[in-house]
C-alpha positions as CSV (number, residue, x, y, z in Angstrom):
1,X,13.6,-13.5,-16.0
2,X,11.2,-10.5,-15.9
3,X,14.1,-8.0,-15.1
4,X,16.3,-9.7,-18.2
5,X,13.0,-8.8,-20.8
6,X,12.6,-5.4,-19.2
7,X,8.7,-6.3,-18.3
8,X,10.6,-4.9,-14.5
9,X,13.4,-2.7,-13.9
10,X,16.2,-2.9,-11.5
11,X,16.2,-0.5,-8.3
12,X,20.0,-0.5,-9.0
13,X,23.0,-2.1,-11.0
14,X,22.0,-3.5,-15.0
15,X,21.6,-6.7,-17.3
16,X,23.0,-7.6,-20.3
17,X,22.3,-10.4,-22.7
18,X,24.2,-10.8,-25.5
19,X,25.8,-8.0,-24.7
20,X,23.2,-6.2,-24.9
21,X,21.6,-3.8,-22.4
22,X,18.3,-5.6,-21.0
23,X,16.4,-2.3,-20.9
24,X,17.8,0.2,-23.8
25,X,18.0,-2.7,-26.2
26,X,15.2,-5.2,-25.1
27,X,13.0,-5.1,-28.5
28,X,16.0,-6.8,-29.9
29,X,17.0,-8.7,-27.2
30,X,13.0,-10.5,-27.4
31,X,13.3,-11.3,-31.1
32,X,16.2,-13.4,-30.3
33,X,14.5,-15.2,-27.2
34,X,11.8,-17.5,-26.1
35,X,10.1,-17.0,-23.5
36,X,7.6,-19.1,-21.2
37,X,6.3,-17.1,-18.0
38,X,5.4,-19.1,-14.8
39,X,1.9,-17.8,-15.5
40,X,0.6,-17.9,-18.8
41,X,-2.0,-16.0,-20.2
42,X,-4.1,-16.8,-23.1
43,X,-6.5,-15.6,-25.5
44,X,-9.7,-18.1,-24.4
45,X,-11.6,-17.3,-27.5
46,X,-9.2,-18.6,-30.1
47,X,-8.3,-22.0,-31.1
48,X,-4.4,-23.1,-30.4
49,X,-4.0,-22.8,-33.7
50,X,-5.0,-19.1,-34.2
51,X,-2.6,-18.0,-30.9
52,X,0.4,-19.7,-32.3
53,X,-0.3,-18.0,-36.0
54,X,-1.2,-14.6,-34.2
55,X,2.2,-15.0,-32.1
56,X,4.2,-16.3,-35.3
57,X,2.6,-13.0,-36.9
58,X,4.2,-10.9,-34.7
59,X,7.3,-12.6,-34.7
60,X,7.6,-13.6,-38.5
61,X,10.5,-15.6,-40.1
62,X,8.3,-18.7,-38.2
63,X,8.7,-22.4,-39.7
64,X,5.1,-23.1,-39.4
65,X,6.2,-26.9,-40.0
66,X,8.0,-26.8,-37.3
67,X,5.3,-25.2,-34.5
68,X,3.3,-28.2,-36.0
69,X,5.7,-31.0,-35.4
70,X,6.2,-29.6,-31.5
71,X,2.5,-29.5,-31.5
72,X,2.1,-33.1,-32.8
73,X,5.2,-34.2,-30.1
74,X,3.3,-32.7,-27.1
75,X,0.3,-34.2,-28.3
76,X,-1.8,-30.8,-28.7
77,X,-4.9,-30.5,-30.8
78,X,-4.5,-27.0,-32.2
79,X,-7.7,-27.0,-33.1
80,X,-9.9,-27.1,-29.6
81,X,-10.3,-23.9,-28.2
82,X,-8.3,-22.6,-25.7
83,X,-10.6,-22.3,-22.8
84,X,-12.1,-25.5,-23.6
85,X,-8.2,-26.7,-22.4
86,X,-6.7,-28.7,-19.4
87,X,-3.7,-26.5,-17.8
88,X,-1.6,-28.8,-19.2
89,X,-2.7,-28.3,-23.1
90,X,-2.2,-24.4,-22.4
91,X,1.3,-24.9,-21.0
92,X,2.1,-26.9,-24.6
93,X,0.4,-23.8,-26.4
94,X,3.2,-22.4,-24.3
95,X,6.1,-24.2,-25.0
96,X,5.8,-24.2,-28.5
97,X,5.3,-20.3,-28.9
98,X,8.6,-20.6,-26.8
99,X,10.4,-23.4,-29.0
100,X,8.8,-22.5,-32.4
101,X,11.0,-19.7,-34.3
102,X,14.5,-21.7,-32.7
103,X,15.6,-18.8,-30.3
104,X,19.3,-18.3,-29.2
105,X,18.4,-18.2,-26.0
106,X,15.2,-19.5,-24.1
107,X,13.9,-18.1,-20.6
108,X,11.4,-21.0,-19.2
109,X,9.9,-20.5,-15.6
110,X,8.5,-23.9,-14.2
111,X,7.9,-25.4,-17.8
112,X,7.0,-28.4,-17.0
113,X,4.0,-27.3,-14.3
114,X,0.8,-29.5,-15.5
115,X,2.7,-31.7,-17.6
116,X,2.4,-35.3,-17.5
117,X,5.0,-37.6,-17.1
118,X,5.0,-38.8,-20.8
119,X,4.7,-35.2,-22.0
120,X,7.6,-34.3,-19.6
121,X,10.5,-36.8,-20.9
122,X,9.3,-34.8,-24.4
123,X,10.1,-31.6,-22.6
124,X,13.4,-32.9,-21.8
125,X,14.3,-34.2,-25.6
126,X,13.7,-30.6,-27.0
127,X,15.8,-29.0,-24.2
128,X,18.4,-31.7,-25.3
129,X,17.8,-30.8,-28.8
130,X,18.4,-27.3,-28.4
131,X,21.8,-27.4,-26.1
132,X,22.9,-29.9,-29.0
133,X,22.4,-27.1,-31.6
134,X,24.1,-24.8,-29.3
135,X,21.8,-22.8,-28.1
136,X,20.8,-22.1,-24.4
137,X,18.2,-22.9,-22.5
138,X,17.6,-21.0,-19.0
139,X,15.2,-22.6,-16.8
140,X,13.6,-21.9,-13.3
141,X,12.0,-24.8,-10.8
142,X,11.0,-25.8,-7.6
143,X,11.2,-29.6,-9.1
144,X,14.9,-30.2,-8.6
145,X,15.0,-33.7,-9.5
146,X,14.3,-32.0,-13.0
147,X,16.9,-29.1,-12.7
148,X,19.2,-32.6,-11.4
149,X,18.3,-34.1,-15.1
150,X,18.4,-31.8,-17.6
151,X,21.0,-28.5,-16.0
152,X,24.7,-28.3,-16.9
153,X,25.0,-25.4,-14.2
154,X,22.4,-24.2,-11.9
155,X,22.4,-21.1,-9.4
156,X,20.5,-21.2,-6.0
157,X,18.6,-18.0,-4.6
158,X,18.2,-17.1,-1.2
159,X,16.4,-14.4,0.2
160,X,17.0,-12.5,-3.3
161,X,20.4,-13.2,-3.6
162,X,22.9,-15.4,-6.2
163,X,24.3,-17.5,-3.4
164,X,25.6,-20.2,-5.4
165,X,26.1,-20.8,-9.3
166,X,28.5,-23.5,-10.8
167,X,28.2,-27.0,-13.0
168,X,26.1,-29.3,-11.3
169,X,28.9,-32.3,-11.1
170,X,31.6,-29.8,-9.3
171,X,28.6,-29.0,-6.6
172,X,27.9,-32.5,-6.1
173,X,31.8,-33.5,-6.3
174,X,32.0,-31.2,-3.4
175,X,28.8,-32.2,-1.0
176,X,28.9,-35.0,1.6
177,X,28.4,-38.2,0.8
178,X,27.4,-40.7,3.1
179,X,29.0,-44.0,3.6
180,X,28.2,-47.2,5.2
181,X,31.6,-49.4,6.2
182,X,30.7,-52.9,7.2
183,X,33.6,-54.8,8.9
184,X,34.3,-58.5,10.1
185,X,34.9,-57.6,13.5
186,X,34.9,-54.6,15.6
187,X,37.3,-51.5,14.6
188,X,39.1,-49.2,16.6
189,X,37.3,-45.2,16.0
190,X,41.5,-43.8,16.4
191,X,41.7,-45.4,12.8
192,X,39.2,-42.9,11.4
193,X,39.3,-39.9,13.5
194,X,41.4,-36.7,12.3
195,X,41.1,-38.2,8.9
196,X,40.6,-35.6,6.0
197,X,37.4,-34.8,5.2
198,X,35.8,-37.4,7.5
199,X,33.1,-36.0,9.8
200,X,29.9,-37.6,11.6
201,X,31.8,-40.6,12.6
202,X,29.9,-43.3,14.3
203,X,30.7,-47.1,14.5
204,X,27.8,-49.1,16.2
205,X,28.1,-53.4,16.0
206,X,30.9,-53.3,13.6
207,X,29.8,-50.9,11.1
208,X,31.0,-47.9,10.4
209,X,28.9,-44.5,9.1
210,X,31.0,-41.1,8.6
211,X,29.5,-37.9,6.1
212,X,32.9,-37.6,3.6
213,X,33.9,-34.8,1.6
214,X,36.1,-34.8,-1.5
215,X,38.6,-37.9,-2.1
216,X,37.8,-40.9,-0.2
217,X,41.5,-42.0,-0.9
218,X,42.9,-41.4,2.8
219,X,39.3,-43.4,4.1
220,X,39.6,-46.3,2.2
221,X,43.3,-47.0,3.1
222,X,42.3,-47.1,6.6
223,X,39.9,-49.5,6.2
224,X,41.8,-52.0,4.4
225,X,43.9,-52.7,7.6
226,X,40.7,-54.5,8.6
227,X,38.5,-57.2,6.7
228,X,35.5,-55.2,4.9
229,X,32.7,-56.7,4.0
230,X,30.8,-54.5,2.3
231,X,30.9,-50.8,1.9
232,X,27.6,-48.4,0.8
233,X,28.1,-44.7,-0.3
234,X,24.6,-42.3,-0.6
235,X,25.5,-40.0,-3.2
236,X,24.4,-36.4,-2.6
237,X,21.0,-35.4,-5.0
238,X,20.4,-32.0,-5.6
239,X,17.9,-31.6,-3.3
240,X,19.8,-32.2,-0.4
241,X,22.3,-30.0,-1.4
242,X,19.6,-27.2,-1.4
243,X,18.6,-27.9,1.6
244,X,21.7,-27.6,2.9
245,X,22.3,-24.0,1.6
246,X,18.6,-22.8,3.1
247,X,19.2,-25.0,6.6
């Protein structure tokens, strides 16, 4: 996020957002984004108030309305002083400088970080609101239930590099799932073995557990030469698909 606002510069290769290049054109690339850093510094001596009218001064074209009614939704009084603020307050001073002037495009590094849960499911109804007016919203956490809820793609990062970015259903469309085949009486493991995309097969007292990948088509038609009696499939969440990509 740092590199694509110029604030660092790449040892080698370049950025662009909207077509833009990040570094030769990144005072016009800031006016047309929002941006919330993972550490956010503030002016302790002012009031809420007198940071978000200092940063809508610099930014002009601001619908003060507006930074009021995100200010009123995150439950901030813009009139205590900053330092007299929980880390939570600040990160809603935060978010609103982010959200206030409707950006194109905004860059949000662990936003919800101090948040409480109420405050949170807010969070996620502005994100919302902004995809639905077409704009983008560009997010980095550690809390992946989060990146689970709100994402419509999402890119994992490992040891510095892009090792995986695509929508979030086609990822989990293509991670094991884990099902749980209860039978009447005992089952032969021939029926199952060699079948596609069936691994980790075990069958202990009648039940059957196998990790399946893609269509469960060819499993389920093997199983119906038997009586079932019940059949239980773990659906991947995100964060075991991480894990899978740092294990």
């Amino acid at each position: 996020m740092r590199l694509l606002l110029d604030f660092i510069r790449p040892t080698s290769g370049r950025a662009e957002l909207f077509g833009l290049d990040a570094r030769i054109h990144s005072v016009d690339i800031r006016q047309r984004v929002g941006y919330l850093p993972g550490e956010l510094e503030t002016y302790t001596n002012l009031t809420g108030r007198e940071m978000l009218t200092y940063f809508a001064s610099l930014r002009g074209r601001i619908d003060w309305n507006y930074a009021e009614v995100l200010a009123e939704r995150l439950e901030l009084d813009l009139s205590r002083s900053i330092k007299t603020l929980s880390k939570g307050n600040k990160q809603k001073i935060g978010l609103v400088q982010a959200f206030m002037h409707k950006p194109e495009l905004l860059l949000l590094d662990e936003p919800t970080s101090g948040l409480d849960p109420l405050m949170q499911q807010e969070f996620y109804i502005m994100v919302r609101e902004a995809k639905a007016e077409g704009r983008t919203v560009f997010l980095s956490s550690h809390v992946l239930t989060e990146v689970e809820r709100i994402a419509d793609r999402i890119g994992i990062i490992r040891e510095g590099k892009l090792i995986l970015e695509e929508a979030v259903t086609t990822i989990k469309d293509k991670a094991l799932r884990q099902l749980e085949m209860h039978f009447a009486s005992s089952v032969p493991a021939e029926t199952f073995n060699g079948l596609p995309g069936v691994r980790n097969l075990r069958i202990e007292n009648n039940i059957v557990y196998c990790s399946i990948e893609g269509s469960v088509d060819a499993l389920i038609k093997a199983a119906a030469q038997f009586e079932v009696i019940n059949i239980t499939s773990h659906e991947p969440d995100l964060e075991e698909i991480f894990l899978a990509y740092y294990s």
